[in-house]
Backbone as CSV, one residue per row, in Angstrom:
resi,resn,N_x,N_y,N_z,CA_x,CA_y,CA_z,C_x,C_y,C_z
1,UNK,-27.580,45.611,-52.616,-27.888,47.034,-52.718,-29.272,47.184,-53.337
2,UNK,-30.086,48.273,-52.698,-31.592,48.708,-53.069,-31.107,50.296,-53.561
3,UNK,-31.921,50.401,-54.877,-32.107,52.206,-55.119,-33.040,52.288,-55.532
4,UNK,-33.595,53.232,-54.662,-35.189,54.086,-54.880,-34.951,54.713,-55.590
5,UNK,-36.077,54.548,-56.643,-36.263,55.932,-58.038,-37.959,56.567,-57.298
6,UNK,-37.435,57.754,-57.234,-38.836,58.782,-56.671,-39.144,59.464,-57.959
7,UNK,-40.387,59.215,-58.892,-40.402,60.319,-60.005,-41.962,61.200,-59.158
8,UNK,-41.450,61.700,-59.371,-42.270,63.621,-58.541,-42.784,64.483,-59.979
9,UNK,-44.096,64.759,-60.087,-45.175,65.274,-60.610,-45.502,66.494,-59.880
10,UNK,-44.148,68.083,-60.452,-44.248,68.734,-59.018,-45.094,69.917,-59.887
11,UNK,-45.496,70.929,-59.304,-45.838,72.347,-59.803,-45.145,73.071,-60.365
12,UNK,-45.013,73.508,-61.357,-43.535,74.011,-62.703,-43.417,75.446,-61.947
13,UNK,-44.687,75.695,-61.405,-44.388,77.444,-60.379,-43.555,77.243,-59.239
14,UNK,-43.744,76.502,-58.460,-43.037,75.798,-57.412,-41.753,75.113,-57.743
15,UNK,-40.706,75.051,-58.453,-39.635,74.335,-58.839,-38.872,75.141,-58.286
16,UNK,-39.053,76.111,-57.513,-38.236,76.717,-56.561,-38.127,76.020,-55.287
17,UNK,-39.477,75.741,-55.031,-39.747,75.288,-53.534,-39.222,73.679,-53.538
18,UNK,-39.733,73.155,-54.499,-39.415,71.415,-54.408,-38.113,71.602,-54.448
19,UNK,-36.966,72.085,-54.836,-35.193,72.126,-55.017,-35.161,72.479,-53.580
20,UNK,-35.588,73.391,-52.832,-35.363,73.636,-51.748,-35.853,72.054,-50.483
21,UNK,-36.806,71.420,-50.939,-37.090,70.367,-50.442,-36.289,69.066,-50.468
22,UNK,-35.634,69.187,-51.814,-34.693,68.517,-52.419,-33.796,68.885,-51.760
23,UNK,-32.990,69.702,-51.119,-32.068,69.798,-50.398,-32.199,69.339,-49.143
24,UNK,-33.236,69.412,-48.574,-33.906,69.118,-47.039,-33.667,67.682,-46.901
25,UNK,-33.751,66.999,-47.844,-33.971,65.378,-48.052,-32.340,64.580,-48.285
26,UNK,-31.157,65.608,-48.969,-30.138,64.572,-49.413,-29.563,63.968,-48.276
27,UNK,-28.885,65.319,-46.787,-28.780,64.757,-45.744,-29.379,63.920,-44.898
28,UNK,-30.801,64.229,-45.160,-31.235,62.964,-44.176,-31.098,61.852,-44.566
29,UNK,-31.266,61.390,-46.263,-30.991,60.187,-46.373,-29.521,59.339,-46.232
30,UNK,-28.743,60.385,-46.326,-27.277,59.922,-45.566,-27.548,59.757,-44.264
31,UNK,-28.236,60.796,-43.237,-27.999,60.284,-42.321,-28.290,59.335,-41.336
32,UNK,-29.510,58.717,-42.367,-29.681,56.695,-41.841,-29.262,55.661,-42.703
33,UNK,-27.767,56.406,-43.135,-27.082,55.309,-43.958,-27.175,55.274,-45.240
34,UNK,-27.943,55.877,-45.853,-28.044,55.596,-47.529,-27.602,56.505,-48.210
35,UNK,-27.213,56.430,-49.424,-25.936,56.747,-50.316,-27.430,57.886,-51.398
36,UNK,-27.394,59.102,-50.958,-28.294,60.252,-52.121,-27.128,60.389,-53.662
37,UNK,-28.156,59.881,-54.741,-27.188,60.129,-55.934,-28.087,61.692,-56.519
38,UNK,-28.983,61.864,-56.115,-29.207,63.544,-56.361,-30.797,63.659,-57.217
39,UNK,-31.121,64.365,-56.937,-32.351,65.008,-57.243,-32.047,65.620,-58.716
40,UNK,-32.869,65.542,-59.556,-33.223,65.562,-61.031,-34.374,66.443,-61.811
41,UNK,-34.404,67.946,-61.586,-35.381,68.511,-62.052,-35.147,69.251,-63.125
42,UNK,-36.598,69.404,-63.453,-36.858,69.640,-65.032,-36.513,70.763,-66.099
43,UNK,-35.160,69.863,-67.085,-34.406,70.894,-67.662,-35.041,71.330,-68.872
44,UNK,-35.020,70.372,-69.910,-35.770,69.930,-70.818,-36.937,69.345,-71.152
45,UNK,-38.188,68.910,-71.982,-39.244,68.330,-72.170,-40.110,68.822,-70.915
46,UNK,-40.672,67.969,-70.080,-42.010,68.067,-69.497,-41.306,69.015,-68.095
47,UNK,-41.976,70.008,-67.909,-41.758,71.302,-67.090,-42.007,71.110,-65.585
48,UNK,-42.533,69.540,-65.654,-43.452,69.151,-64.020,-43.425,68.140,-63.756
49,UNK,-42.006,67.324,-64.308,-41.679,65.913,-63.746,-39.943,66.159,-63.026
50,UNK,-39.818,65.858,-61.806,-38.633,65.644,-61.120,-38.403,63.954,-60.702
51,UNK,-37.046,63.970,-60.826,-36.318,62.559,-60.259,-35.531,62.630,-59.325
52,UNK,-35.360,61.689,-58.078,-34.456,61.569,-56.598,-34.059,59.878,-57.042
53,UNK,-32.646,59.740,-56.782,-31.798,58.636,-56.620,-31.351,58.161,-55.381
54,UNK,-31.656,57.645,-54.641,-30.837,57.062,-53.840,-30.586,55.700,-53.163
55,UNK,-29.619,54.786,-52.837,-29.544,53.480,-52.691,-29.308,53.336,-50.913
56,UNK,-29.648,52.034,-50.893,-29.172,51.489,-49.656,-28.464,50.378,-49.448
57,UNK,-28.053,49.925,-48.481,-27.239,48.588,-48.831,-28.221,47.299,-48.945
58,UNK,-29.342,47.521,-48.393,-30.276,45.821,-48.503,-31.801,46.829,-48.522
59,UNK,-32.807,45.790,-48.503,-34.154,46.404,-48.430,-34.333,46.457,-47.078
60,UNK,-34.103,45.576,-46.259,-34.170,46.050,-45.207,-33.666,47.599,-44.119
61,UNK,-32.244,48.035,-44.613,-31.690,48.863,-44.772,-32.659,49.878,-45.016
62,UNK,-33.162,49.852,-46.134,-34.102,50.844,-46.685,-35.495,50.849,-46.445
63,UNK,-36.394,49.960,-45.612,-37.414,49.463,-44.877,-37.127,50.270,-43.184
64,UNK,-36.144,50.031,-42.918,-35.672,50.867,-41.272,-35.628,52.216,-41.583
65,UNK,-34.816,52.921,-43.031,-34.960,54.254,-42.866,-36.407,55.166,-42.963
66,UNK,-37.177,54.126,-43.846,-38.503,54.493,-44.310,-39.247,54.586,-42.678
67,UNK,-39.238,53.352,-41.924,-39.554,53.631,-40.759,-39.241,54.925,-39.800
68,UNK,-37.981,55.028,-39.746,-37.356,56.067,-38.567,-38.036,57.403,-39.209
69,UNK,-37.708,57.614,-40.510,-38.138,59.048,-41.024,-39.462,59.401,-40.486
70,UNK,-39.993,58.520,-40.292,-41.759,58.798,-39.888,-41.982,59.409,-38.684
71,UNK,-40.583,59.157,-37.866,-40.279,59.591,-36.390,-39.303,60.868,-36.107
72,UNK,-38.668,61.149,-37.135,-37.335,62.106,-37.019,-37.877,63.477,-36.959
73,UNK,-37.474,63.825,-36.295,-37.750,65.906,-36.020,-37.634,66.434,-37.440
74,UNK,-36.678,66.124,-37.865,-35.522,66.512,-39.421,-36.915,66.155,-40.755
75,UNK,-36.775,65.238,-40.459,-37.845,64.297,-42.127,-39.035,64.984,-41.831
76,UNK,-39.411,64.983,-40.516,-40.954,65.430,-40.215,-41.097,67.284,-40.640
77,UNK,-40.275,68.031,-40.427,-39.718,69.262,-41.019,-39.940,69.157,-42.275
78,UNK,-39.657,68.279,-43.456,-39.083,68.486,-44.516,-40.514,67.702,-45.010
79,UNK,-41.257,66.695,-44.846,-42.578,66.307,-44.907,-43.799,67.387,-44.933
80,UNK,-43.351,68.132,-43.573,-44.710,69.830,-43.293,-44.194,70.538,-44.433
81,UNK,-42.956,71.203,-44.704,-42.415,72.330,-45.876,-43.455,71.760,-47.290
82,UNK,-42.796,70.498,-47.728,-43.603,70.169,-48.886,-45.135,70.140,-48.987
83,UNK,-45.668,70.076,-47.628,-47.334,70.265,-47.641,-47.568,71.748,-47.639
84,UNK,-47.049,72.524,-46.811,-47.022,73.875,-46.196,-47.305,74.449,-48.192
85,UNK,-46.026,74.077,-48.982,-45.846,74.771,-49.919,-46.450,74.230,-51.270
86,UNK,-46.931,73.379,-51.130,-48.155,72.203,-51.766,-46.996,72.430,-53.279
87,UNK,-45.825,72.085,-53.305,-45.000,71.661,-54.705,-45.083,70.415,-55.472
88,UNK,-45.235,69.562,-54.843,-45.322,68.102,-54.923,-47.056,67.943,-55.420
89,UNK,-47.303,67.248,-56.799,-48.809,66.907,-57.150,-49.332,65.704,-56.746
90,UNK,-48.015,64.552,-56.866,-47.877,63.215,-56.402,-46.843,63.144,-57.045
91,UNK,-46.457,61.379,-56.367,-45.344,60.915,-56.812,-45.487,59.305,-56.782
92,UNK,-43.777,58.441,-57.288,-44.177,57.302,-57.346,-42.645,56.844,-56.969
93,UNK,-42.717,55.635,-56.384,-41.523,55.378,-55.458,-40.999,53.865,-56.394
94,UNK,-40.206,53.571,-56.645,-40.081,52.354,-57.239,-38.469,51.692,-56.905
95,UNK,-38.296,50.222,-56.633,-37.100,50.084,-56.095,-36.120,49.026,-57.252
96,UNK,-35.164,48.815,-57.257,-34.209,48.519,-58.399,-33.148,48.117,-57.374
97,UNK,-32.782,46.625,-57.881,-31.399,46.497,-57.763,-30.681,46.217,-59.194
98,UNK,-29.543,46.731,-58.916,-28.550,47.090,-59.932,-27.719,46.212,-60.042
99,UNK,-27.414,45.999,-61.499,-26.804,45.501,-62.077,-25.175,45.683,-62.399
100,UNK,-24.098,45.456,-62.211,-22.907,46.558,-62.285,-21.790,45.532,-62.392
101,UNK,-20.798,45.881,-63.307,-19.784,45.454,-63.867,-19.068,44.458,-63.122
């Protein structure tokens, strides 16, 4: 198992729009197989940092979805919204396998 940690550097005015983006994103990543543990925005402390969880079963797994998304009607939708609505400042993608009982 692979899980992507996405930490997102979004616009604290826009935390409307990125949740709405955040929604755009949980289904698709189910729907090339990978398991969304949920999007993470800012309750407490820093007003303009968000977190996305989600795993796959191998890197490869998660190398094919990264691919297809680049191609999908759906991802490509949800890619324009976040530019369209410029919420997102940058971000940083980092991968983890887990450790578990």
């Amino acid at each position: 198992m692979i899980t992507c940690s996405v930490r997102y550097v979004i616009d604290p005015k826009k935390a409307g729009e990125f949740e709405e983006y955040a929604r755009m994103w949980i289904p698709l990543v189910e729907k090339f197989g990978g398991q969304h543990h949920g999007y993470f925005l800012p309750s407490e402390g820093a007003n303009n940092i968000a977190m996305a969880l989600f795993s796959f079963e191998s890197l490869s797994a998660y190398e094919e979805y990264r691919h297809k998304s680049l191609e999908d009607p759906e991802c490509i939708k949800a890619f324009e919204f976040a530019d369209k609505v410029d919420c997102i400042v940058s971000y940083e993608r980092s991968l983890f396998r887990p450790v578990l009982g």
